[in-house]
C-alpha positions in Angstrom: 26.0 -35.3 51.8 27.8 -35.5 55.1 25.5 -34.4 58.0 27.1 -34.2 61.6 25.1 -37.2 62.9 27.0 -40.6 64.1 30.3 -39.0 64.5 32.8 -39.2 66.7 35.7 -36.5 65.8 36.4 -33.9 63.9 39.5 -33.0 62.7 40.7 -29.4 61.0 43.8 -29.0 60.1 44.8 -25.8 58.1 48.0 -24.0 57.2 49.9 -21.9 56.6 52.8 -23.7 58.9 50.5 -26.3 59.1 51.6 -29.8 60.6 49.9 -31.7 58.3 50.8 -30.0 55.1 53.8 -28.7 55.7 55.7 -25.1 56.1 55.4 -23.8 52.8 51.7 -25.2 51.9 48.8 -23.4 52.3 46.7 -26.4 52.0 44.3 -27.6 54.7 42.1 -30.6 55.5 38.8 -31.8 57.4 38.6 -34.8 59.0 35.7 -36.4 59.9 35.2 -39.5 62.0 32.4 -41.8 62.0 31.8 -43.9 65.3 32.8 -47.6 65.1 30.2 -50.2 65.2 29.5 -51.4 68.8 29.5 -55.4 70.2 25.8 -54.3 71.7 22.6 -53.5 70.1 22.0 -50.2 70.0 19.6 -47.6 68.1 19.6 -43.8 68.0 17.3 -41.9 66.3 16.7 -38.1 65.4 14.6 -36.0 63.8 13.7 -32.3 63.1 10.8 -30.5 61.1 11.0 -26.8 59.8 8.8 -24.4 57.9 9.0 -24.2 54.2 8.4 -28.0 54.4 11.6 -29.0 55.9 12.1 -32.3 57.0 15.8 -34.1 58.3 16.0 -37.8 59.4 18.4 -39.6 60.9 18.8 -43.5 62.0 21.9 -45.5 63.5 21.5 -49.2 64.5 24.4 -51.0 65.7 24.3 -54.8 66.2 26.9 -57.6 67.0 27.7 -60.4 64.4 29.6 -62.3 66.4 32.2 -62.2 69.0 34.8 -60.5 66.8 32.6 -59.1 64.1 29.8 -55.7 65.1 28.2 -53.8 62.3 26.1 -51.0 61.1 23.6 -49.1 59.5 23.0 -45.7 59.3 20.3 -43.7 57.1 19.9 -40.0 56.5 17.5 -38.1 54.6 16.9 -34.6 54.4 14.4 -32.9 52.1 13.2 -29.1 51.6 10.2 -28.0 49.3 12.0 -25.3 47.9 9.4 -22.3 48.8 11.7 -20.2 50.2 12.6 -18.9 46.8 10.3 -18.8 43.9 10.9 -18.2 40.0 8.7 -14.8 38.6 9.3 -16.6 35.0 8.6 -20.2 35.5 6.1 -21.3 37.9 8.2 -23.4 40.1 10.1 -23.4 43.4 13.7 -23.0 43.6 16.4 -24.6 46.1 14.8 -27.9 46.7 16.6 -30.1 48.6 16.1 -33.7 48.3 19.1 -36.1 49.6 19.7 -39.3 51.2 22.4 -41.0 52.4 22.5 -45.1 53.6 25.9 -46.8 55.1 26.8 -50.0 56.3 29.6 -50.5 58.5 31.7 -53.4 59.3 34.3 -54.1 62.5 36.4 -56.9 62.9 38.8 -57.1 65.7 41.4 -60.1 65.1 44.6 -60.1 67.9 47.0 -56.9 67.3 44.7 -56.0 63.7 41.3 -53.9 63.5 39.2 -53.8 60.2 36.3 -51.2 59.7 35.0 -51.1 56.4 32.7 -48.3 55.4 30.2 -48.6 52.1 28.4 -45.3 51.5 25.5 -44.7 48.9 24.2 -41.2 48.2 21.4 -39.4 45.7 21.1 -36.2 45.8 17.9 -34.6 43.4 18.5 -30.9 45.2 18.1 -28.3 42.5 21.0 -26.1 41.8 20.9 -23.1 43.4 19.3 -20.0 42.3 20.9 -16.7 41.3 20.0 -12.9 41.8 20.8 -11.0 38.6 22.5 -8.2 40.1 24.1 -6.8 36.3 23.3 -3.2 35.6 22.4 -1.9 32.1 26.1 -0.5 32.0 27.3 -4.7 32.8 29.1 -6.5 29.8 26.4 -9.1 30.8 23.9 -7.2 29.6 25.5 -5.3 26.9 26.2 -8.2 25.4 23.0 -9.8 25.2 20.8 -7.4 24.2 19.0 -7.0 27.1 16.8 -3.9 27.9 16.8 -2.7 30.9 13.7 -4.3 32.4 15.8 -7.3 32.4 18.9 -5.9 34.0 19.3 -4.8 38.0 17.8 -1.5 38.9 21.3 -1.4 41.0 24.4 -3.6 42.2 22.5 -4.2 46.0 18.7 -4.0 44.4 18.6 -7.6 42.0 16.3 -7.5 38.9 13.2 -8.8 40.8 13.7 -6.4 43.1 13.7 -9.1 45.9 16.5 -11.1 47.1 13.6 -14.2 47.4 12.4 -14.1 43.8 15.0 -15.1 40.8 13.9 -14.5 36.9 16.0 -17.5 36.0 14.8 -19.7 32.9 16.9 -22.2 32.6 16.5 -25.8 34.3 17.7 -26.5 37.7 17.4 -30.1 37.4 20.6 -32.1 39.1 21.1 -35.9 39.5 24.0 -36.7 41.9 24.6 -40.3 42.6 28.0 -42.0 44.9 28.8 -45.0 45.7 32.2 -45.0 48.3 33.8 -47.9 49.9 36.4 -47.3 52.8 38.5 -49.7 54.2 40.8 -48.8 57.3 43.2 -51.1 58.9 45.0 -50.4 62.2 47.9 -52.7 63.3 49.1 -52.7 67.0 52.1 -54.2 67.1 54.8 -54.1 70.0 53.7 -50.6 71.0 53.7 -49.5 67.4 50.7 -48.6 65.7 50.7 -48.4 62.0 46.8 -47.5 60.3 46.5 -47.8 56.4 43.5 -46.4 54.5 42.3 -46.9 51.6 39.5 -46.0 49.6 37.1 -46.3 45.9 34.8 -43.7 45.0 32.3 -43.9 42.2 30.1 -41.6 41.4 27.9 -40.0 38.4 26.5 -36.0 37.9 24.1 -34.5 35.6 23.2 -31.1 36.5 22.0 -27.5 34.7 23.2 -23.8 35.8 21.8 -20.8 35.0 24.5 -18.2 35.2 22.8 -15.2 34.0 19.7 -15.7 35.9 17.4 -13.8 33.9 14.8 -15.0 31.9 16.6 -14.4 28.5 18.7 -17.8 27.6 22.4 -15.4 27.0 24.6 -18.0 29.7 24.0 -21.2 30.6 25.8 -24.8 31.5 24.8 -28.2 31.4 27.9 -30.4 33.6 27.6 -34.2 32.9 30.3 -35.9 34.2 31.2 -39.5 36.5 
């Protein structure tokens, strides 16, 4: 979960002809840059509140360790109660979103070298989202499995429900994200040359269900478990 709070820069850089990628790549890329700890104590704070029980949070605190050393600690949540979008065959709400994000950043400043080292933690319980059933009796989708036609679209633009709020889905939306990143950047000033190395660990682990037909007959569904 990167939400634009606490940065300093961002950075797109897309091709074709692109700079960064070169002539023949179509590749592109998006840079985003956090803002460095500061030497003086320092706190900013946001919030915002929504309908359909939407609630974001955001915290930065900077502090100074010592004369060379400033750090800090950002934490983000953001949360939704999924009513947006209900489910005509379970009783439950669809596209909750329920994430949070915590870093701790370091700066050290010693002669010509800088240090920042970034450790990130995010959980993310948002369920996957919801899908419109939009296949027609004449679909392969259907064809295939069996379905009448009260479980089909009435037409390609009008989904089964009939409503582009209410999905017939059946199958579980459950997902489990958890990342754990660690970010070191080093930036050497030396003789008017400046040199900057990167590097960086990521960990992380996903369960999570999709319910590709969205219907409430069981005919296509995935389960993705993976780290």
């Amino acid at each position: 979960m990167q939400v634009l709070f606490d940065f300093e820069q961002i950075d797109v850089a897309r091709g074709p002809q692109g700079t960064l990628e070169g002539a023949p790549n179509l590749g592109g890329m998006v840079n985003l840059k956090r803002r460095n700890p500061t030497d003086e104590f320092d706190v900013d704070v946001r919030a915002s509140f929504g309908n359909y029980r939407r609630r974001e949070y955001d915290v930065a605190v900077n502090f100074p360790i010592t004369k060379s050393i400033a750090g800090k600690i950002t934490y983000a949540k953001k949360e939704d109660g999924g009513k947006y979008m209900n489910n005509v065959t379970i009783d439950r709400s669809e596209n909750k979103e329920d994430r949070i994000a915590t870093s701790v950043a370091l700066q050290a400043k010693f002669g010509g070298v800088t240090a920042n080292y970034i450790y990130d933690d995010e959980q993310d319980d948002a369920d996957t989202p919801a899908l419109l059933n939009l296949s027609t009796a004449s679909d392969q989708l259907c064809i295939q499995s069996g379905a009448s036609e009260d479980t089909c679209a009435f037409a390609r633009d009008v989904p089964q429900t009939t409503s582009k709020i209410l999905t017939a889905q059946n199958f579980s939306n459950e997902r489990d994200y958890d990342g754990e990143y660690h970010t070191l950047t080093l930036d050497f000033d030396f003789r008017g040359y400046e040199v900057t190395n990167i590097t960086g660990v990521r960990e992380t682990s996903e369960q999570s269900n999709h319910d590709m037909d969205a219907s409430q007959i069981d005919f296509y569904s995935a389960t993705r478990d993976q780290q």
